[in-house]
C-alpha positions in Angstrom: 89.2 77.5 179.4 87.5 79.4 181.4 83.6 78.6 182.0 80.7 81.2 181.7 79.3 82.1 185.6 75.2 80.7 186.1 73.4 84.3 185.5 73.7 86.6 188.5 72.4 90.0 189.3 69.4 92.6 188.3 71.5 95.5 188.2 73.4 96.8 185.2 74.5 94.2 182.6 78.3 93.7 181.9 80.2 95.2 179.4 83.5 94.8 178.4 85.3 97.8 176.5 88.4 98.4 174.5 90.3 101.4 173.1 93.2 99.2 171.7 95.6 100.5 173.4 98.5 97.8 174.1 101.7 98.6 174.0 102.4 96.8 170.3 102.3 97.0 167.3 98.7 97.2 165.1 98.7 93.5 164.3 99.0 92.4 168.3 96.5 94.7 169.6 93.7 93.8 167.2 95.0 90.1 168.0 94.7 90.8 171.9 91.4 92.8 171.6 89.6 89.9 169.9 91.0 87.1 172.4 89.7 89.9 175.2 86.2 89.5 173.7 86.3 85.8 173.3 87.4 85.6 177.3 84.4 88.2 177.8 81.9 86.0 176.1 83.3 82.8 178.1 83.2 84.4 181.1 79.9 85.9 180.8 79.7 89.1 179.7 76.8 90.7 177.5 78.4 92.8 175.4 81.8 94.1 174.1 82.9 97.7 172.8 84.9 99.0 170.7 86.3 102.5 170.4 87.0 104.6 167.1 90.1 107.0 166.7 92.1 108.2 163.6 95.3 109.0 163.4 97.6 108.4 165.9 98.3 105.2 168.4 98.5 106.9 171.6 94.5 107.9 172.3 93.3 104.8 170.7 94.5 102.4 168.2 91.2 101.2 166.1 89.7 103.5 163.1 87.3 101.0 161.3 85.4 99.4 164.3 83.0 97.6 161.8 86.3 95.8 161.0 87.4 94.3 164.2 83.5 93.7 165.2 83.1 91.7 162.2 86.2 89.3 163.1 84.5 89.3 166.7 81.3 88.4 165.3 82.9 85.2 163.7 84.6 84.1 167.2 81.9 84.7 169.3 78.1 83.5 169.5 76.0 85.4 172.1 77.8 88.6 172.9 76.7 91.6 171.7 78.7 94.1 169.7 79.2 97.5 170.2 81.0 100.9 169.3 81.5 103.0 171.3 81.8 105.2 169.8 81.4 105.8 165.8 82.3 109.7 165.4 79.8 110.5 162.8 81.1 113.8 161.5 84.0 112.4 160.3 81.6 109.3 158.8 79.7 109.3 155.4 76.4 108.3 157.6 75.1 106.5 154.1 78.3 104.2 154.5 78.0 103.7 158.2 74.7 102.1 157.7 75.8 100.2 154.9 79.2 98.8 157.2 76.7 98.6 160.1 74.1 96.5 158.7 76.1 94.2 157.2 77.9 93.4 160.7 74.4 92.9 162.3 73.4 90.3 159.0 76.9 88.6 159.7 76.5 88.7 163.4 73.1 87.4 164.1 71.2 91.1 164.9 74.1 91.7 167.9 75.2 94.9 166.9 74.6 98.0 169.6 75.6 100.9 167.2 76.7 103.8 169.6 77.7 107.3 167.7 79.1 110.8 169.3 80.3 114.7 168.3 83.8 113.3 168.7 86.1 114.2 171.2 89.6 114.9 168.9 89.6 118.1 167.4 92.6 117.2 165.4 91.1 114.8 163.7 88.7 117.0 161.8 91.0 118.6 159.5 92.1 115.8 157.9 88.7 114.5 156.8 88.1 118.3 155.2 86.2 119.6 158.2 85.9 122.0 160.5 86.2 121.3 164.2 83.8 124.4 165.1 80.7 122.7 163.2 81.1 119.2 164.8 77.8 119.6 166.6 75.9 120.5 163.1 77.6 117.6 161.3 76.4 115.2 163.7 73.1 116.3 163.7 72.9 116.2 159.8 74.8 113.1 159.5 72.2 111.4 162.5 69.3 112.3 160.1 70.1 110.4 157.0 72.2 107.6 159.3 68.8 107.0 160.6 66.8 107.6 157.6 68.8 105.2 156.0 68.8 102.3 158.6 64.7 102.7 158.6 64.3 101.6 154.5 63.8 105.0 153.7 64.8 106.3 150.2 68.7 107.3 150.9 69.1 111.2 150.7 65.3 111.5 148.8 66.1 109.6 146.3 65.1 106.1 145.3 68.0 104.2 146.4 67.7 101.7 149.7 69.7 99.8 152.1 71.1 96.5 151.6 71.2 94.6 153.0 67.6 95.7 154.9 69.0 97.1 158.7 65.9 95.5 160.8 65.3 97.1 164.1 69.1 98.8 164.0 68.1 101.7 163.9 66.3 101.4 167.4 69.6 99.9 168.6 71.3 103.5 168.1 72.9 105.3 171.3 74.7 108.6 171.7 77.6 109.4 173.5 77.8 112.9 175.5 78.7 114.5 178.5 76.6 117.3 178.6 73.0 117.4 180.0 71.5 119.0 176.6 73.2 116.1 175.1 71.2 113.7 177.7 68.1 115.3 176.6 69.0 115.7 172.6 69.8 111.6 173.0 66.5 111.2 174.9 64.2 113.3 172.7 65.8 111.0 169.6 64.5 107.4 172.1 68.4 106.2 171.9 70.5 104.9 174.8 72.6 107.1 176.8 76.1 106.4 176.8 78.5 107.9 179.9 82.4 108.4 179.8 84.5 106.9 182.2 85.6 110.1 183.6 85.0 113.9 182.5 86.2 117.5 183.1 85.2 118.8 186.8 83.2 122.5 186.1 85.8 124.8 188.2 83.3 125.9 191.1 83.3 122.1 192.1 86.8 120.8 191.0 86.7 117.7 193.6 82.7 116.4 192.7 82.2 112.8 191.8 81.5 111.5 188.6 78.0 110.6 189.2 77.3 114.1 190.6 78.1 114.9 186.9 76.5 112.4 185.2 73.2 112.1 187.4 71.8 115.4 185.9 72.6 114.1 182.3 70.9 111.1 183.1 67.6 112.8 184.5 67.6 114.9 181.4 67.8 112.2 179.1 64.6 110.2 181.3 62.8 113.8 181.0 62.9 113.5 177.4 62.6 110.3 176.8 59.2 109.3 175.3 56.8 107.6 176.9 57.3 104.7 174.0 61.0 104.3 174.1 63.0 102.1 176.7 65.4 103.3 179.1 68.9 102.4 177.9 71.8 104.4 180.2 75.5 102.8 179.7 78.0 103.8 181.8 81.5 103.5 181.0 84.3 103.0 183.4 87.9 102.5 184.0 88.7 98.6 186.2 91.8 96.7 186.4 91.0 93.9 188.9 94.1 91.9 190.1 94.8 89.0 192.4 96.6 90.1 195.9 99.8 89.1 194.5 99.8 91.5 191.5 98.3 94.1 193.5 102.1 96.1 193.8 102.8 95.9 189.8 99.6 96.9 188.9 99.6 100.1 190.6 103.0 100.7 189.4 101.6 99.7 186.0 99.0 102.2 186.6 101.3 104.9 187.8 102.5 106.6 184.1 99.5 106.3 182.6 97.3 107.5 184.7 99.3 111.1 185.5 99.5 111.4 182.0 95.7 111.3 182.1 95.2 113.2 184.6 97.2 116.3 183.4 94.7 116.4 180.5 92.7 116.6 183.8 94.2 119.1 186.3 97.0 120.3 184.2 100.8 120.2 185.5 99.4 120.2 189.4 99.4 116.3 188.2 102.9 115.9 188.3 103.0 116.1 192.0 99.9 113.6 193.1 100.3 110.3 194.6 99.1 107.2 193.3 96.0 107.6 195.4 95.2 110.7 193.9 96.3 109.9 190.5 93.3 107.3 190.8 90.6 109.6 192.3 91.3 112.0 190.2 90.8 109.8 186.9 87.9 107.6 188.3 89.8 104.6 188.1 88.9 101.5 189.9 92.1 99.8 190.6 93.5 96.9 192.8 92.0 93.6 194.2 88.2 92.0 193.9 87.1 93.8 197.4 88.6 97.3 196.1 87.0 97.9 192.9 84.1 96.3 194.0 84.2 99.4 196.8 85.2 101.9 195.1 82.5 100.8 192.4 79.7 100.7 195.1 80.2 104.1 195.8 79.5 105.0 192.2 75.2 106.4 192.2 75.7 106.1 188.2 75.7 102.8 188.7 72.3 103.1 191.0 70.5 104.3 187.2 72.5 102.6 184.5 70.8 99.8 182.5 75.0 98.6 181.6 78.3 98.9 182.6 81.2 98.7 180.6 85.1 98.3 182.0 88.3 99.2 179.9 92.0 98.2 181.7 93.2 102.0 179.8 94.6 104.6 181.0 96.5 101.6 183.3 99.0 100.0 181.0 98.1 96.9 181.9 99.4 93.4 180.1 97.0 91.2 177.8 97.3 88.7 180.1 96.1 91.3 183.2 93.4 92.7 181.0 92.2 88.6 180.6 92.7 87.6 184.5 90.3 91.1 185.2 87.8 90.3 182.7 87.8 86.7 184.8 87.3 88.5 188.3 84.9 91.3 187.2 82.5 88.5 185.8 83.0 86.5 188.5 83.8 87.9 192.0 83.2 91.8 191.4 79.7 91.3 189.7 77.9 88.8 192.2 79.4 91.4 194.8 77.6 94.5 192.9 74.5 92.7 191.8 75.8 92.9 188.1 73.9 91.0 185.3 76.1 88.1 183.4 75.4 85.0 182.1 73.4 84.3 178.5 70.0 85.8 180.0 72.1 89.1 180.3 72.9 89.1 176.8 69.4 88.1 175.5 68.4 91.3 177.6 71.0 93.9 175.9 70.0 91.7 172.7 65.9 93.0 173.5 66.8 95.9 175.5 65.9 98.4 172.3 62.0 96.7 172.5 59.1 99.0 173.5 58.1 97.4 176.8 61.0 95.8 177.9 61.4 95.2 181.2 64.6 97.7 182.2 65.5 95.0 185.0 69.0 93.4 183.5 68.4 89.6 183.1 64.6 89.9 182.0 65.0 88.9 178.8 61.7 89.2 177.6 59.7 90.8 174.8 56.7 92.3 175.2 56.3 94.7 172.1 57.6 95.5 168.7 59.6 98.9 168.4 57.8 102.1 168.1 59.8 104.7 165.7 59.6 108.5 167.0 60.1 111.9 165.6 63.7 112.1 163.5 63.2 108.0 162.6 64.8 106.7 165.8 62.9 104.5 168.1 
C-alpha cells in the first residue's frame, strides 16, 4: 500500500481525473476508475473527477457521475469529489440537485459540482433537444440548479430540497473555453474550470495552451466579485512512467493520440511524429523529469488554484494509470511546488469560503459564503 506524501507545495492542489476510458468492458472500467481514486487518496491527492458522456464508449465511458462518486464516497475519506463535468442541458437541473446533494450528505460535504454547455452535439437529439440552443438551456437550467441548491421554492412553487444542499451551491464551477465564458463563470462567483487542450484560432495555429487560456482566466478575475474566491482548475493530459516503461508508453500513446489530434489538425495528423503528436495535443508524457518540464513550461499553471491529470487520449493500462498517479503525487509535485497531502484537501474542501486564503494548503476559514446575483456564491 502505498503511503500518503507529508503535505508539500503552495501552488495548485492536485487533482486526479478520469474519463473512463479503458479498454474493457463497463463493469472493469468503473472497477479501475474507483481503485484509481482510492490510490489518489493514498497517495495524496485532493480531489478526484469524473467526466459525463452519453452514448457511446469511445469519448468517455461514464453517463451518471453521481453514481460512480457515490461508490467513491464509500471507499474513500478525505478526497474531494468532483464532475467534471455535468452537461446541464441534457440534465433536469431539479434532479441534478436532488442526485448532487444526496452525494455531498453521503460523502461528508466533499462534493465539487462542476457543470458545462456540453461539448457532443450528438448527444442532444436524443434527450429531445436541439444542439443550436445549448447555450440557452444551460443558462436556464443554471438558474433553477442553483435556485434549487439555495432552499429556494423549486420552480416558484412551494416545494424544497431534500435533503437541504448546504453551501453546494457555492461549490458550483463552469467548464468553458471561451473568454465570455471566463467572465459569464466569474460574474456567477463559480470556479473556472480549463480543458486539457483546445482548438488553436487559425491566425495562431502553433500558440500554447496557456496563451489561450490566460485571457479566459483574466476575464473570469475581471468579473469576479469582490466577495467571491478565486477558484481556476486546470485540466491536463500526464502519463508519468518509470525509465523502463518509457519506450511502451509512447508507443501506447502513439494511436491515441493521432486520433486526437486529427479532431485537432485534421488529416495533416496522419503524417506527425510522436513528438508532434504530443505538442500538438498538450500531453505531458514520459519520465518524472519530462512531465515535470514540459509542465513547468505551462503559465496556466502560474494562475490556477488546481490541477487535474487524466492518463486519456494515451491508452495507457490500469496498472500505468496507478504507477503515474504514484509519481505525480510524489516526485512530479515536490518538483512543481504542487499541493498534496490532507491540508490540500481541507483547502479544496474550504476553497468555496469568502476569505479564503487562494494559497493551496491554507486550509483555513475565515468567513461564511456570501451568495451573489443569480444565487451563486
Amino acid at each position: 500500500m502505498t503511503t500518503a506524501p507529508a503535505p508539500t507545495g503552495a501552488g495548485p492542489r492536485l487533482g486526479f481525473f478520469t474519463r473512463v476510458l479503458e479498454d474493457a468492458a463497463a463493469p472493469d472500467r468503473y472497477r479501475f476508475a474507483l481503485e484509481q481514486v482510492q490510490h489518489a487518496e493514498r497517495s495524496g491527492f485532493a480531489s478526484a473527477w469524473v467526466a459525463q458522456h452519453h452514448f457511446g464508449e469511445h469519448e468517455g465511458g461514464l453517463p451518471s457521475p453521481f453514481v460512480l462518486l457515490a461508490a467513491a464516497a464509500e471507499r474513500t475519506s478525505r478526497i474531494g469529489l468532483g464532475t467534471g463535468v455535468v452537461t446541464l442541458p441534457l440534465e433536469d437541473p431539479v434532479r441534478a440537485a436532488e442526485d448532487a446533494a444526496v452525494l455531498d450528505a453521503l460523502s461528508g460535504g466533499r462534493v465539487q459540482l462542476g457543470v458545462a454547455s456540453g461539448g457532443t452535439d450528438t448527444s442532444f437529439a436524443p434527450f429531445g433537444h436541439r444542439v443550436d440552443r445549448r447555450r440557452e438551456l444551460f443558462g436556464e437550467h443554471l438558474d433553477v440548479l442553483l435556485d434549487t441548491l439555495c432552499g429556494r421554492g423549486v420552480r416558484g412553487t412551494g416545494a424544497h430540497l431534500y435533503p437541504a444542499a448546504g453551501t453546494l451551491a457555492a461549490r458550483v464551477w463552469q467548464g468553458t473555453f471561451s473568454v465570455a465564458g471566463g467572465a459569464r463563470a466569474g460574474a456567477r462567483g463559480h470556479g473556472l474550470m480549463l480543458s486539457r487542450t483546445q482548438p488553436r484560432p487559425a491566425e495562431a495555429p502553433s500558440a500554447a495552451l496557456h496563451d489561450l487560456q490566460l485571457p479566459v482566466v483574466e476575464a473570469y478575475r475581471a468579473a469576479l466579485p469582490a466577495t467571491a474566491p478565486h477558484r481556476v482548475l486546470a485540466s491536463r493530459t500526464a502519463l508519468v512512467v518509470d525509465e523502463e516503461e518509457r519506450t511502451r508508453a509512447l508507443e501506447l500513446a502513439r494511436d491515441g493520440l493521432r486520433r486526437f489530434a486529427r479532431t485537432c489538425v485534421g488529416p495533416a495528423a496522419d503524417d506527425l511524429g510522436i513528438d508532434e503528436l504530443v505538442a500538438v495535443t498538450d500531453t505531458h508524457v514520459g519520465t518524472v523529469e519530462e512531465v515535470a518540464a514540459s509542465l513547468a513550461a505551462d503559465r496556466t499553471l502560474d494562475v490556477a488554484t488546481d490541477v487535474t491529470f487524466q492518463v486519456h487520449s494515451i491508452a495507457a493500462t490500469h496498472e500505468l494509470t496507478l504507477r503515474s498517479i504514484e509519481l505525480l503525487a510524489t516526485r512530479v509535485a515536490p518538483l512543481l511546488g504542487l499541493a498534496t497531502g490532507a491540508d490540500a484537501s481541507t483547502a479544496l474542501h474550504q476553497a468555496h469560503l469568502t476569505g479564503q486564503a487562494h494559497q493551496a494548503g491554507t486550509g483555513q476559514r475565515t468567513a461564511d459564503p456570501v451568495l451573489v446575483p443569480g444565487g451563486s456564491a
